[in-house]
C-alpha positions in Angstrom: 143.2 168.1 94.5 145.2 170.4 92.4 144.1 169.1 89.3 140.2 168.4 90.7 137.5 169.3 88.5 135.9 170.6 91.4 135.3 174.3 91.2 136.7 176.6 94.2 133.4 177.7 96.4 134.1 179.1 100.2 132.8 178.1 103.5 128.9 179.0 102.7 130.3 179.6 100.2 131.4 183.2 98.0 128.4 185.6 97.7 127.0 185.1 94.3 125.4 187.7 92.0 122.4 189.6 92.2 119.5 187.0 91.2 115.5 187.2 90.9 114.0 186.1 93.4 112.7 182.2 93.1 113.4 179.1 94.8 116.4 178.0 94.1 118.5 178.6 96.7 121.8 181.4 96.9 123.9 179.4 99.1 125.7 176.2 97.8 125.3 173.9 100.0 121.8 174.3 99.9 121.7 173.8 96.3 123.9 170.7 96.5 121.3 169.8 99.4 118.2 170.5 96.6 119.6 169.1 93.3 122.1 166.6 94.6 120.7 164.5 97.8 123.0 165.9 99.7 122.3 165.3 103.4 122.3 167.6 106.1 125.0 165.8 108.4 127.5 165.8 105.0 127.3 169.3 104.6 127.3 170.0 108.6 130.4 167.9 108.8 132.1 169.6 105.8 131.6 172.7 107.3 132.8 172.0 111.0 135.6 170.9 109.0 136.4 174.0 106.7 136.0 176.1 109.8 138.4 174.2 111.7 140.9 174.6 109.1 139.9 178.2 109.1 140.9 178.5 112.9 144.1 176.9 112.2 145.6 178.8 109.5 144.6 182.1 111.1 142.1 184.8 110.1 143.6 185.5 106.1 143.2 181.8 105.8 140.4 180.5 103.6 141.0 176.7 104.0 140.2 174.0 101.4 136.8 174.8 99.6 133.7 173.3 100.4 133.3 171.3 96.8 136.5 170.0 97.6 136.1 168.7 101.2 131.9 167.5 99.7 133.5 165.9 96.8 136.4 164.1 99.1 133.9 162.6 101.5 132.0 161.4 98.7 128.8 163.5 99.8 128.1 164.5 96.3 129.8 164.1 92.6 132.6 167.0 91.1 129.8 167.0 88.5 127.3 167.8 90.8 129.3 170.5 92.7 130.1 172.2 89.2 126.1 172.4 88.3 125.5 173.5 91.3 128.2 176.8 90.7 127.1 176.7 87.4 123.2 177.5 89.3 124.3 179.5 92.0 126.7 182.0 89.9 124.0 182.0 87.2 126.9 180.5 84.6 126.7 178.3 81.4 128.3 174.8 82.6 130.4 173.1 80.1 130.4 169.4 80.6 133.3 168.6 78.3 136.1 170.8 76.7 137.1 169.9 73.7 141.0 171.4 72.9 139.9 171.2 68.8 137.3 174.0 69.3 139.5 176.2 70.7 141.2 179.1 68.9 145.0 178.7 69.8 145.7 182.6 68.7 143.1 184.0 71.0 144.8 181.8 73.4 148.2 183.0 72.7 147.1 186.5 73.8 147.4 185.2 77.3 150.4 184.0 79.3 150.3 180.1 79.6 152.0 180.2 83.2 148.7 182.3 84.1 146.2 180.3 82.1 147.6 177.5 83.9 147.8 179.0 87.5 144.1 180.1 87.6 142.4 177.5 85.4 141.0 179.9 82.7 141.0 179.5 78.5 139.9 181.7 76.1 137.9 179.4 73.6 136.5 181.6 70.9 135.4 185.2 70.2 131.7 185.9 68.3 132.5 188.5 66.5 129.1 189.8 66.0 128.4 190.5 69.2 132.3 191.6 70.0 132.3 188.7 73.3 134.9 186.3 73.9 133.7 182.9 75.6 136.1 181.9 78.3 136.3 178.7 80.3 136.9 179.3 83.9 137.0 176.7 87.1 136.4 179.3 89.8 133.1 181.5 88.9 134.4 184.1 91.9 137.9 184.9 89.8 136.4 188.6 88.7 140.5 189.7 88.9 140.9 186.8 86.2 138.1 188.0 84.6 139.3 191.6 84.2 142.7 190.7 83.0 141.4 188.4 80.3 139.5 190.9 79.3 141.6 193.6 78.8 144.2 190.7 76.8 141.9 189.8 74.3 140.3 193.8 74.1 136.3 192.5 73.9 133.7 191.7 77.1 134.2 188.0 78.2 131.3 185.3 78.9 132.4 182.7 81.4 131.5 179.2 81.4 132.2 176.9 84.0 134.4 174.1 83.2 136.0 171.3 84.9 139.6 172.4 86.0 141.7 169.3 85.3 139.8 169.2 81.9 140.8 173.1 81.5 144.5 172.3 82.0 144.6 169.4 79.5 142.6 171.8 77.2 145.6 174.9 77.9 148.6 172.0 76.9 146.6 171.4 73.9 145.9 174.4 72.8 149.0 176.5 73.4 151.2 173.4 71.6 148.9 173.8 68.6 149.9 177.8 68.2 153.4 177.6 69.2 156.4 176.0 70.6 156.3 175.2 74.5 158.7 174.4 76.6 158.2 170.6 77.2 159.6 169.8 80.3 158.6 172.2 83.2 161.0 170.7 85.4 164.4 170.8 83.8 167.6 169.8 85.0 170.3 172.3 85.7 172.1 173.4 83.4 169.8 172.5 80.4 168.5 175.0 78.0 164.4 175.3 77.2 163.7 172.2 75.3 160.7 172.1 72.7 157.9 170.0 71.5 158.8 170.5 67.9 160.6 167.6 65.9 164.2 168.2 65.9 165.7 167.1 63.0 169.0 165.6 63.9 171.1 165.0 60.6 172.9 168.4 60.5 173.4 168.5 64.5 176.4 167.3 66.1 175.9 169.3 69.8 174.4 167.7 72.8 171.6 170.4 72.9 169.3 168.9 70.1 169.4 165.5 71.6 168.4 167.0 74.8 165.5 168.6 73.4 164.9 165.4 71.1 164.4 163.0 74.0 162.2 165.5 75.8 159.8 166.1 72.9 159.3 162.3 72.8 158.2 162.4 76.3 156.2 165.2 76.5 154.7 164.0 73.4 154.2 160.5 74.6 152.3 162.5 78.1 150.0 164.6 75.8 148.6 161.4 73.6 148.1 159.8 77.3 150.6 156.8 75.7 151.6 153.9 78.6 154.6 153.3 77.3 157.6 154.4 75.2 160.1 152.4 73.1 163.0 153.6 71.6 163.8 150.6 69.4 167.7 150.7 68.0 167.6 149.3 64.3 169.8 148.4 61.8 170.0 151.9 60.1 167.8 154.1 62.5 166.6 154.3 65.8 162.1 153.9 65.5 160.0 155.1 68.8 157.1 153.5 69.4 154.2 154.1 71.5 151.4 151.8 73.6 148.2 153.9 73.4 145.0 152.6 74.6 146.8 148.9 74.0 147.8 149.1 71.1 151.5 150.3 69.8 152.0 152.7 67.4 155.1 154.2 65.5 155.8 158.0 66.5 159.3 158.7 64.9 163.0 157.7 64.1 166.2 158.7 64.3 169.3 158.5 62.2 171.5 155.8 63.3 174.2 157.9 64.3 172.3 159.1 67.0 171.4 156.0 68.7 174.2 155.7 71.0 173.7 159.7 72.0 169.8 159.6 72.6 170.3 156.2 74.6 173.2 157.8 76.8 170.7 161.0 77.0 167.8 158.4 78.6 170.4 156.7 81.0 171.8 159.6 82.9 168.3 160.8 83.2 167.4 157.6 84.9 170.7 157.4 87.1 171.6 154.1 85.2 175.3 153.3 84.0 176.1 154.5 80.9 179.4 152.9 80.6 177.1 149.5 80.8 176.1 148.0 77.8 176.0 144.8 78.2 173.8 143.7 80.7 170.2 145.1 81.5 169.4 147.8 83.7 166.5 149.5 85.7 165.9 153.4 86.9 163.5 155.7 87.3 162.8 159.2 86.2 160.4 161.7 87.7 159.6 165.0 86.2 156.9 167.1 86.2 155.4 167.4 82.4 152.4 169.9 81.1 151.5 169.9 84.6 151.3 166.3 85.5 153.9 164.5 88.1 155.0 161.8 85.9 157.1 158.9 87.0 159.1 156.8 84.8 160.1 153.7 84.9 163.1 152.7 82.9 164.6 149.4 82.0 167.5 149.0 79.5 168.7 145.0 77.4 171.4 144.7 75.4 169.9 143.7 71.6 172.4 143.2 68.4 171.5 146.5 66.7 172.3 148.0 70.7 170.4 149.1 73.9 166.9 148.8 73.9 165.0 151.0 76.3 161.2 151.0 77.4 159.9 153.4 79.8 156.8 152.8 81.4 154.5 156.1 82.2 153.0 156.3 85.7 150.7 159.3 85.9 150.9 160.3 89.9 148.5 163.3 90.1 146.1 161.3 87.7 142.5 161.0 89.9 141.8 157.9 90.7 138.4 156.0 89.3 135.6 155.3 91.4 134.8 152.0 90.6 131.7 152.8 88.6 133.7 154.4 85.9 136.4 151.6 85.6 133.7 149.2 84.3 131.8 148.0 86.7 127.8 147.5 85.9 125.2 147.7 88.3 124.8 144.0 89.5 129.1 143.5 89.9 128.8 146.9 91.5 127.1 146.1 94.7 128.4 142.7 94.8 132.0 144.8 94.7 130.5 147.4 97.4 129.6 144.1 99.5 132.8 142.4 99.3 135.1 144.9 100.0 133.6 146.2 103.2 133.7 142.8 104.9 135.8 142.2 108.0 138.4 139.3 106.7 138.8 136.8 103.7 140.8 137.5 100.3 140.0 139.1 97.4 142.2 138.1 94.6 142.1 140.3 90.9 143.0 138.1 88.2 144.0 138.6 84.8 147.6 139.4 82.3 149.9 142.0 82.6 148.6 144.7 81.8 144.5 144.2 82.4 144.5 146.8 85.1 144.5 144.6 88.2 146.3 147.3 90.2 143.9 150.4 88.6 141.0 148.2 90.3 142.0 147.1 93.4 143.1 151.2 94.2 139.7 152.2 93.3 138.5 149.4 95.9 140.6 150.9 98.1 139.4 154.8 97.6 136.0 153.8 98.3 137.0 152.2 101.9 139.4 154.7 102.6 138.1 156.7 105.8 139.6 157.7 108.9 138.0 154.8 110.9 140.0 152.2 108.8 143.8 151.0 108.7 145.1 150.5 105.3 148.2 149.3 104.2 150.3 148.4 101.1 153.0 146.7 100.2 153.8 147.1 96.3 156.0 146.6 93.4 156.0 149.8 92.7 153.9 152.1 94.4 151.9 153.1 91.4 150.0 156.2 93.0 149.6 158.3 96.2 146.6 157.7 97.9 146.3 159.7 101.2 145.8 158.5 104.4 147.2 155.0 103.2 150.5 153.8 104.2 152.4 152.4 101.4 155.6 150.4 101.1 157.6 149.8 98.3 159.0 146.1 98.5 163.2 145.9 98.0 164.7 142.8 97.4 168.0 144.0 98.3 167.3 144.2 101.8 165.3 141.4 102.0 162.1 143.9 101.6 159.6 141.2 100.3 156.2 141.1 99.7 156.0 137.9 102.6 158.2 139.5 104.9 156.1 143.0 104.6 152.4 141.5 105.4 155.0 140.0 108.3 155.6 143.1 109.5 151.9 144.6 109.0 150.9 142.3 111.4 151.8 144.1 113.8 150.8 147.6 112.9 146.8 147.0 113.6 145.7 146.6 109.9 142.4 146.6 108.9 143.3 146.2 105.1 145.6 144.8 103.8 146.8 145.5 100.0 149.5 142.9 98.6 150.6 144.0 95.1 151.5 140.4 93.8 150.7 137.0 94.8 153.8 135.6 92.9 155.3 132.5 95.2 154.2 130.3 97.4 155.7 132.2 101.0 153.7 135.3 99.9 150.5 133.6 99.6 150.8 131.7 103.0 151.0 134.8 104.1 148.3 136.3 103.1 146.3 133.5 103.4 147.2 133.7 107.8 146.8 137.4 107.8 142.9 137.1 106.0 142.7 133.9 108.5 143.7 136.1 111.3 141.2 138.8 111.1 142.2 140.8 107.9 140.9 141.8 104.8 143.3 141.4 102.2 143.4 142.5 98.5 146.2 141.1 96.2 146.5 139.8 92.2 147.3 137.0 90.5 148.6 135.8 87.0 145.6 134.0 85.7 143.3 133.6 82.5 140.4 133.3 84.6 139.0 133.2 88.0 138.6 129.8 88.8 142.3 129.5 87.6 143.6 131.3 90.5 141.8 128.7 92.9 144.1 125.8 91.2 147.0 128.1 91.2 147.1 128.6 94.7 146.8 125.0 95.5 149.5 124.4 92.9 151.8 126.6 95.0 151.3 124.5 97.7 148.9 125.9 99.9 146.5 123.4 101.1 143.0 123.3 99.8 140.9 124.0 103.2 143.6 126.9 104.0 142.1 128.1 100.1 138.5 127.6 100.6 138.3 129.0 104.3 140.0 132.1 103.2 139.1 133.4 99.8 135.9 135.7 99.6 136.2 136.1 95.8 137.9 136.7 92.5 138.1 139.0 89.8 139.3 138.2 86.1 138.8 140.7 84.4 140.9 142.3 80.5 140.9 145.8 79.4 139.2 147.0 76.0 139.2 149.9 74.3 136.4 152.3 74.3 134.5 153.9 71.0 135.5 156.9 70.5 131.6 159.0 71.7 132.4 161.5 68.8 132.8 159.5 65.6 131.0 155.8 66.5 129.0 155.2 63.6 125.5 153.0 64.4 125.5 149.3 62.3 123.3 146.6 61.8 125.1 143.7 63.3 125.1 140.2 61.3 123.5 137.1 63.0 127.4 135.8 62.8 128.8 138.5 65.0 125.8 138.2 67.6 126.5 134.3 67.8 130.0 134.9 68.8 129.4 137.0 71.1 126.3 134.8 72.5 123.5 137.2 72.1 120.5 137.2 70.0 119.0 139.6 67.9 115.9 140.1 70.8 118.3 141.0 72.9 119.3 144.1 70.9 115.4 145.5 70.9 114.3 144.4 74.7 117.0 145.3 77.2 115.8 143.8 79.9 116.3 143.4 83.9 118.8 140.9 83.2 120.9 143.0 81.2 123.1 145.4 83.4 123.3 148.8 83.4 126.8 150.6 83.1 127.9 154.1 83.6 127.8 155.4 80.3 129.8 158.9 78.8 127.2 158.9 75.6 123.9 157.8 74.4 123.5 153.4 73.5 123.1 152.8 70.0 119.5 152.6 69.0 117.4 149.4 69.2 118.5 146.8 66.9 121.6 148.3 66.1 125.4 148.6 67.5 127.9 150.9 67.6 131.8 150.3 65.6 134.5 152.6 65.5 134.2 155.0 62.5 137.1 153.9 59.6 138.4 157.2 59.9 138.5 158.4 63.2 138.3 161.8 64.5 140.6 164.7 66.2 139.2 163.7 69.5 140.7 160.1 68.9 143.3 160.5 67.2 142.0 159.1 63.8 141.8 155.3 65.6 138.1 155.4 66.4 138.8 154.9 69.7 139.8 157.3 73.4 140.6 155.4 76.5 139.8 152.2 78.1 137.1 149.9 80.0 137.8 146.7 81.4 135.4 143.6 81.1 134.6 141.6 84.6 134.4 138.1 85.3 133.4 137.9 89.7 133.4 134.7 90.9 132.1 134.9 94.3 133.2 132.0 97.0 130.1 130.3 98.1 129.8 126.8 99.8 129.5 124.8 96.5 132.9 126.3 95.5 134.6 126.1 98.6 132.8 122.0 98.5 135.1 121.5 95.1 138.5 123.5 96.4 139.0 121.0 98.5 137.8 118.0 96.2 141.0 119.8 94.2 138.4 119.6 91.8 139.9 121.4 88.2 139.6 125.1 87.1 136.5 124.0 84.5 134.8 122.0 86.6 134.9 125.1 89.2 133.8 127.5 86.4 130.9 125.1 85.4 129.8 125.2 89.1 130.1 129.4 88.6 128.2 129.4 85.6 125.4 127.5 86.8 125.1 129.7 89.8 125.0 133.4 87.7 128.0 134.0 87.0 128.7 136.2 84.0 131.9 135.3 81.8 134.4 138.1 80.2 133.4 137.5 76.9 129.6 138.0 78.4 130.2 140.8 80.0 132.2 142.3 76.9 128.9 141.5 75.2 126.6 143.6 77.4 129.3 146.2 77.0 129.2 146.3 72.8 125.1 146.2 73.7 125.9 149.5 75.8 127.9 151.3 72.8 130.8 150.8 75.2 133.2 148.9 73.1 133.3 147.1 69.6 132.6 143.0 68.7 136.3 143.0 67.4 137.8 144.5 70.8 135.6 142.0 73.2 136.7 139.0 71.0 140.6 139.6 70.6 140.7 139.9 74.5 138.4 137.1 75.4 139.6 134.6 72.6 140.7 132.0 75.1 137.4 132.4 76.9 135.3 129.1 75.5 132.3 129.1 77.7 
């Protein structure tokens, strides 16, 4: 967990300061056991398990810290284990870090490879009282302390701070006050490449495009873009990037350039250079303000010249427990109870693009434990998750998603993750390795979830093969969330609550029928709801909005459904059936959501506009 927001703490854990006397407990695990709910077996077993690795290593060997192992069994939250440093160590805990309220000169005065290597950021000094605040992730550092001190020449006040959300913080920061190198992994024979804009109209060496391509990258990583496009026009070359959904012009570049910056992308993805004519596919990896980035690249001849799109794939990114991704309360446990069973399908529905695959890992962290077989077969494998074996499927050598769950069959699965239902051989097979004992996640191309039902059977797979095997599916879109700094509260018109089927009650009395999701900020006050502010904020990047949810449409197979699967009864007649037994729609659930403060009206409605129920 190299980038974990869980704080470093030993085995019982390092001796904290001097305290008063009182009850709350000195040692950690105690605390966690006090203030978290932590049980006594969790903490036992973590223990056994830190001293085991302990014995291993030999006697200078500390082994993995306690949080960590806690926080890896799911015993407790990385929240929890930091309030619970933040209690033992006597420290100020500092829930979020926000890069814009740090001072990038005081920063400066450190060395970024050592801010970096011991999670630590200097954030601001008060001068009256000659004391520089300073975000750490390990509260026993006093050797980081002391050398922070003595760069910035004034006593230092730690404050606890998650350490994935420190490094973000030092990338920020130390780009705002001067040029970086972008790329910490460069190739041989390359010189230090910068963030800043290289201008290239006076520059005719290979260096500058070098360093050009790179800034786009690194830039693209720091504004957390999906994608880059590097767009060949008739008189310049315009980058583009997908934030949060939604593309957005970066730079350009001269047209004389085009053909050098395209070349530049190529040989970084392996791909021919000396081909122009037909499309082409590579990768890139690199590791990038201390992420490990993948990149996927794919080329296509247009009439202005080659068109390139690189896809970003963040593999140290933490996966989501499935509370975070969207889920409320009621979807939740119906989730917790689905994928725990012993066979049957679970198919996630929805676009490219609606983060099918983002949900079915989470589903797959929370099952993940020694006492359980997983495997993968995927195109591509998106994201390391340990103890899972994952296969990347290669149509060269007949490598296919069919003949993979063939093969799986034979390796004692538990559960089974298929990355694409996209023909009919593939979803035989999944359908005889649910029927045979399995439980097997997969997605489908659908608008909703009783399409996939009608889809399946359109393939060619027979309708009682369909009902006897499917436990559930998942539709389910992406939205983007209100930025929590700069919403602004409204009074919604009766128009905007009719479209999104709610009534003005609703927005006073939110009762038990209403779900309950995991929220990062307050929900707008009764009456009211929240829209992104016109202007935006730093935290946002002026759009009004930072990151995404997705909205959930769980249709769960019961005997009435399975009754009209093999009637071959149509996808609306299904999703009447669906309806009438609970089931909550996309657009419904994107309502609950705007209720929450989690989204806007105009974000639920441009992603649900084919939904008509």
């Amino acid at each position: 967990m190299e980038h974990s927001a869980v704080v470093p703490s030993s085995i019982q854990d390092s001796v904290p300061p001097t305290r008063s006397a009182g009850a709350t407990p000195r040692l950690l695990g105690a605390i966690l056991q006090q203030r978290a709910g932590l049980s006594s077996a969790a903490l036992q077993a973590a223990l056994r398990e830190q001293e085991e690795q302990r014995k291993q290593g030999g006697a200078n060997f500390e082994g993995t810290r306690l949080g960590e192992i806690l926080v890896r069994a799911r015993a407790v939250t990385e929240e929890q284990v930091l309030q619970a440093l933040g209690v033992q160590f006597d420290m100020q805990v500092l829930s979020e870090l926000r890069p814009e309220t740090c001072d990038p000169d005081l920063a400066q005065r450190i060395p970024i490879n050592f801010a970096k290597q011991h999670r630590v950021l200097p954030m601001r000094r008060l001068p009256e009282e000659n004391l520089v605040e300073v975000a750490l992730s390990d509260p026993a550092a006093v050797h980081v302390l002391d050398e922070v001190r003595r760069a910035v020449d004034a006593d230092v006040e730690p404050i606890l701070a998650p350490a994935a959300q420190i490094v973000e913080a030092i990338n920020k920061v130390y780009s705002r006050g001067r040029v970086e190198a972008d790329l910490e992994q460069r190739e041989e024979g390359e010189t230090a490449e910068t963030e800043e804009d290289v201008d290239l109209v006076d520059l005719s060496d290979e260096a500058p495009i070098i360093r050009w391509v790179n800034s786009v990258i690194f830039h693209a990583v720091r504004v957390g873009a999906s994608d880059i496009h590097l767009e060949p026009r008739e008189k310049e070359l315009m980058v583009r990037y997908r934030i949060d959904g939604v593309l957005e012009e970066y730079k350009r570049a001269p047209r004389n350039f085009i053909n050098s910056i395209i070349a530049r992308v190529k040989i970084m993805a392996g791909l021919n250079i000396a081909e122009k004519r037909l499309p082409q596919d590579g990768r890139i990896r690199r590791k990038i303000a201390g992420k490990d980035i993948d990149m996927r690249v794919a080329t296509v001849p247009t009439g202005f010249g080659e068109r390139i799109t690189i896809r970003l794939l963040d593999r140290s990114a933490v996966l989501l427990d499935l509370a975070d991704i969207g889920f409320g309360d009621d979807h939740l446990a119906l989730m917790h109870e689905l994928i725990r069973r012993p066979h049957g399908i679970l198919l996630v529905t929805g676009p490219t693009g609606s983060g099918k695959t983002t949900t079915l890992y989470a589903a797959l962290a929370q099952i993940n434990h020694p006492d359980i077989n997983i495997l993968t077969v995927e195109d591509p494998v998106e994201y390391q998750l340990d103890g899972i074996s994952q296969i990347q499927v290669n149509p060269k050598i007949d490598l296919t998603f069919a003949s993979a769950i063939r093969s799986f069959l034979r390796h004692d699965p538990d559960v089974i993750m298929v990355g694409e239902i996209r023909d009919q051989e593939t979803a035989a097979m999944a359908i005889t390795a649910s029927l045979t004992g399995h439980l097997v996640f997969s997605t489908i191309h659908t608008n909703d979830a009783a399409g996939a039902i009608t889809r399946l059977i359109d393939m060619g797979i027979e309708p009682f093969l369909v009902a006897s095997s499917l436990s559930a599916l998942l539709a389910q879109r992406l939205v983007r969330r209100l930025c929590i700094h700069c919403r602004e509260a409204y009074e919604p018109a009766p128009q905007e609550l009719e479209r999104l089927g709610l009534r003005r009650e609703d927005l006073f009395s939110r009762d038990g029928r209403v779900p309950q999701y995991k929220l990062k900020g307050p929900p707008p006050p009764p009456g009211r709801l929240y829209r992104p502010h016109a202007g935006g904020c730093p935290s946002c990047n002026k759009s009004g909005y930072a990151g995404r949810s997705a909205i959930y449409e769980l249709l769960v197979v019961d005997d009435q459904i399975r009754a009209l699967t093999l009637q071959k009864a149509d996808a609306s007649t299904i999703k009447r059936a669906a309806l009438a037994r609970g089931m909550r729609t996309l657009r419904g659930d994107g309502a609950y959501k705007v209720m929450a403060g989690i989204t806007s009206t105009e974000e639920v409605m441009l992603v649900t506009a084919e939904d008509k129920e």
